[in-house]
KEDREN-349659 format. One record per residue: y, x, z of N, C-alpha, C in turn. Coordinates in steps of 0.02 Angstrom, whole numbers, padded with zeros to 5 digits, always signed. Atoms other than C-alpha are relative to their C-alpha. Example, Ala and Ser with C-alpha at 12.3 -4.5 7.8 and 13.67 -1.06 7.14 Angstrom:
# KEDREN-349659
-00059+00045+00000-00225+00615+00390+00060+00045+00000;-00059-00042-00003-00053+00684+00357+00055-00039+00037;
END
This chain:
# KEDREN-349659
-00037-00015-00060+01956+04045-01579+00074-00008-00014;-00058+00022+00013+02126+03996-01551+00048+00066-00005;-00032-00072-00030+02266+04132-01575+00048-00020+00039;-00049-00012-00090+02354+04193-01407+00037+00051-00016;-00044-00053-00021+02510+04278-01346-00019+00056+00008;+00015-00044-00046+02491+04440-01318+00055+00047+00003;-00076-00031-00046+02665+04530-01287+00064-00039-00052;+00022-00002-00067+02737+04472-01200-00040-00033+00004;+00032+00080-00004+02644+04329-01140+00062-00060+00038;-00067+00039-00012+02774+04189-01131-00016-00080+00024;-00003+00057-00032+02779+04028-01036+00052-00047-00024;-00052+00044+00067+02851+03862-01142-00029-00017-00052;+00032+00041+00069+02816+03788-01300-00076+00054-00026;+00053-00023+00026+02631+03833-01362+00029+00027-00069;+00006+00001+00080+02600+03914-01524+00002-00029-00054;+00023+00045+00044+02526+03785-01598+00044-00083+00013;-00024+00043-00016+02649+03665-01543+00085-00007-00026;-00066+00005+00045+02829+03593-01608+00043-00030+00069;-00049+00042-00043+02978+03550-01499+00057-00062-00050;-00046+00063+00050+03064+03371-01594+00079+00032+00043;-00041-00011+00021+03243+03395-01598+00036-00045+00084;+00004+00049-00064+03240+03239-01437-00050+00011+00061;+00073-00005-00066+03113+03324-01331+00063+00051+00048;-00038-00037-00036+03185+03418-01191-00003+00079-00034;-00012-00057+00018+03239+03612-01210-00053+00034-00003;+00054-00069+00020+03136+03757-01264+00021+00042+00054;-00022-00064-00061+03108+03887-01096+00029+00056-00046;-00005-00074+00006+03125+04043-01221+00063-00027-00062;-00051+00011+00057+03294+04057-01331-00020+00004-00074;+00005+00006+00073+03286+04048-01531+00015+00062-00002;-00002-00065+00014+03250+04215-01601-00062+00028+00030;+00074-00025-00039+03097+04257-01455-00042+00032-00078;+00034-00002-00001+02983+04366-01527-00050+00031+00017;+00062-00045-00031+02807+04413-01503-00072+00025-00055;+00040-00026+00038+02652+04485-01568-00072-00052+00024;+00063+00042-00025+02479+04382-01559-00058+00050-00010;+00068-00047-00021+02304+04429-01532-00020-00006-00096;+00021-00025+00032+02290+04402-01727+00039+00043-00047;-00027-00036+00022+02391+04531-01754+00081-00004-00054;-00065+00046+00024+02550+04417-01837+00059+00019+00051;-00060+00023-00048+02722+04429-01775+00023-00075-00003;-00019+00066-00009+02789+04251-01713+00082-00005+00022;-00073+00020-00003+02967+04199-01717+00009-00065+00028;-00044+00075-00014+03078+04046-01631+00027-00028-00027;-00045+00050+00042+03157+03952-01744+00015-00083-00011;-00007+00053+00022+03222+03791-01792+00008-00020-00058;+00013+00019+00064+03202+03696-01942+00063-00029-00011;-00084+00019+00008+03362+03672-02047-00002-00060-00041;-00003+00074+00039+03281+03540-02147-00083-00009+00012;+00056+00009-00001+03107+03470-02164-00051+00049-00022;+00042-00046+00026+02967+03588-02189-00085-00017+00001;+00051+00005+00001+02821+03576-02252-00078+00033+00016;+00041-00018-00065+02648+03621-02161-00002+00056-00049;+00008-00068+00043+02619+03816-02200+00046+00028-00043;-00043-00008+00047+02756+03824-02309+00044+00068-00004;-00050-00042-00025+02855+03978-02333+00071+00001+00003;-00065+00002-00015+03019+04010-02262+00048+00056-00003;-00062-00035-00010+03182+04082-02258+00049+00013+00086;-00036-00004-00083+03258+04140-02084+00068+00028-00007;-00071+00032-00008+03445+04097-02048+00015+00053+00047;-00017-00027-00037+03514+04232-01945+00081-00010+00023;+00037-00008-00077+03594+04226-01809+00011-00065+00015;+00026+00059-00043+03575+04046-01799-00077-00016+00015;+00056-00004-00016+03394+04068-01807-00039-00069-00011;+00075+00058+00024+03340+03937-01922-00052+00003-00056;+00045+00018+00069+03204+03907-02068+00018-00048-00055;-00009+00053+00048+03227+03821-02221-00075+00010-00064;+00007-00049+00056+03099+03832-02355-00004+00031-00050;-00039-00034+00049+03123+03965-02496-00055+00058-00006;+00051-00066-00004+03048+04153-02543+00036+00018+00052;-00013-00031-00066+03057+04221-02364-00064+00023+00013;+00080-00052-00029+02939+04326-02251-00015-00043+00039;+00041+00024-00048+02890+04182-02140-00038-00059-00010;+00027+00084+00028+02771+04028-02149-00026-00035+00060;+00008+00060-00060+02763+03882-02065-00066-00021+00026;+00050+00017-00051+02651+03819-01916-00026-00042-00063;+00032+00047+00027+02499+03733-02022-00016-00060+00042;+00021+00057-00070+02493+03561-01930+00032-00068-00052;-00017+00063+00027+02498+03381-01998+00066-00016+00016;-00070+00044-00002+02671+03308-02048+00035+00053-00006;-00042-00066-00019+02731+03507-02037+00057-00001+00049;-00045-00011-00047+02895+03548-01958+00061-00054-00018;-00057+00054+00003+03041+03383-01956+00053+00067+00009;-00086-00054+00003+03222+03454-01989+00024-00008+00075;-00030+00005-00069+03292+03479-01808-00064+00049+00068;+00061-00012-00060+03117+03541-01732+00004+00069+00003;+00024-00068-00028+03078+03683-01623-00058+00032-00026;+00080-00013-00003+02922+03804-01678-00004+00067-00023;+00041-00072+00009+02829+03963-01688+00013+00002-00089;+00028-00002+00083+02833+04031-01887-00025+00074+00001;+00028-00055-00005+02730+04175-01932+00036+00025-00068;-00012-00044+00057+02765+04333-01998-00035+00012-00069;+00043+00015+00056+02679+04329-02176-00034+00037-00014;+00041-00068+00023+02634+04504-02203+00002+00024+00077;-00006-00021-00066+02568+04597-02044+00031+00076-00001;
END
C-alpha cells in the first residue's frame, strides 16, 4: 500500500514524486511539513546538489535544502534519486 498524507492532507506535488528545477512551481512552500499514514514525518526541500536514491541527508535551514551527509533525513527512494535543483518530499529517519 502506498503511503498517504495524513495531516494535513495537502494538495501539489505527490509524495512519491519530484518537482525538476524547470517544471512549474510547487503549490506548498519549502519547509511544509506533515505526518503520513506510516507514521514518518515528511519535509519540502530542495536538493542543493545531486542526491542519491534513499540517501541520507542534511537539511539547510532556512533555505530549506538537502545535501547528502550524517543528517536526520533520507531521500525519496526512486530511480535516478533527487537531481541538484529538484523539488521533493524527504523523510524523517527516525520516527
Amino acid at each position: 500500500m502506498a503511503t498517504r498524507f495524513i495531516t494535513p492532507s495537502l494538495p501539489g506535488l505527490g509524495l512519491n514524486n519530484i518537482a525538476l528545477a524547470t517544471d512549474r512551481p510547487v503549490k506548498q512552500p519549502l519547509g511544509t511539513k506533515f505526518v503520513a499514514d506510516d507514521g514518518h514525518e515528511y519535509i519540502l526541500a530542495k536538493a542543493s546538489a545531486n542526491i542519491a536514491s534513499a540517501a541520507v541527508c542534511v537539511l539547510t535551514e532556512p533555505a530549506m535544502t538537502m545535501a547528502t551527509g550524517a543528517g536526520d533525513w533520507t531521500a525519496p527512494t526512486r530511480t535516478g534519486g533527487v537531481p541538484s535543483g529538484a523539488t521533493a518530499w524527504f523523510q524523517k529517519t527516525a520516527i
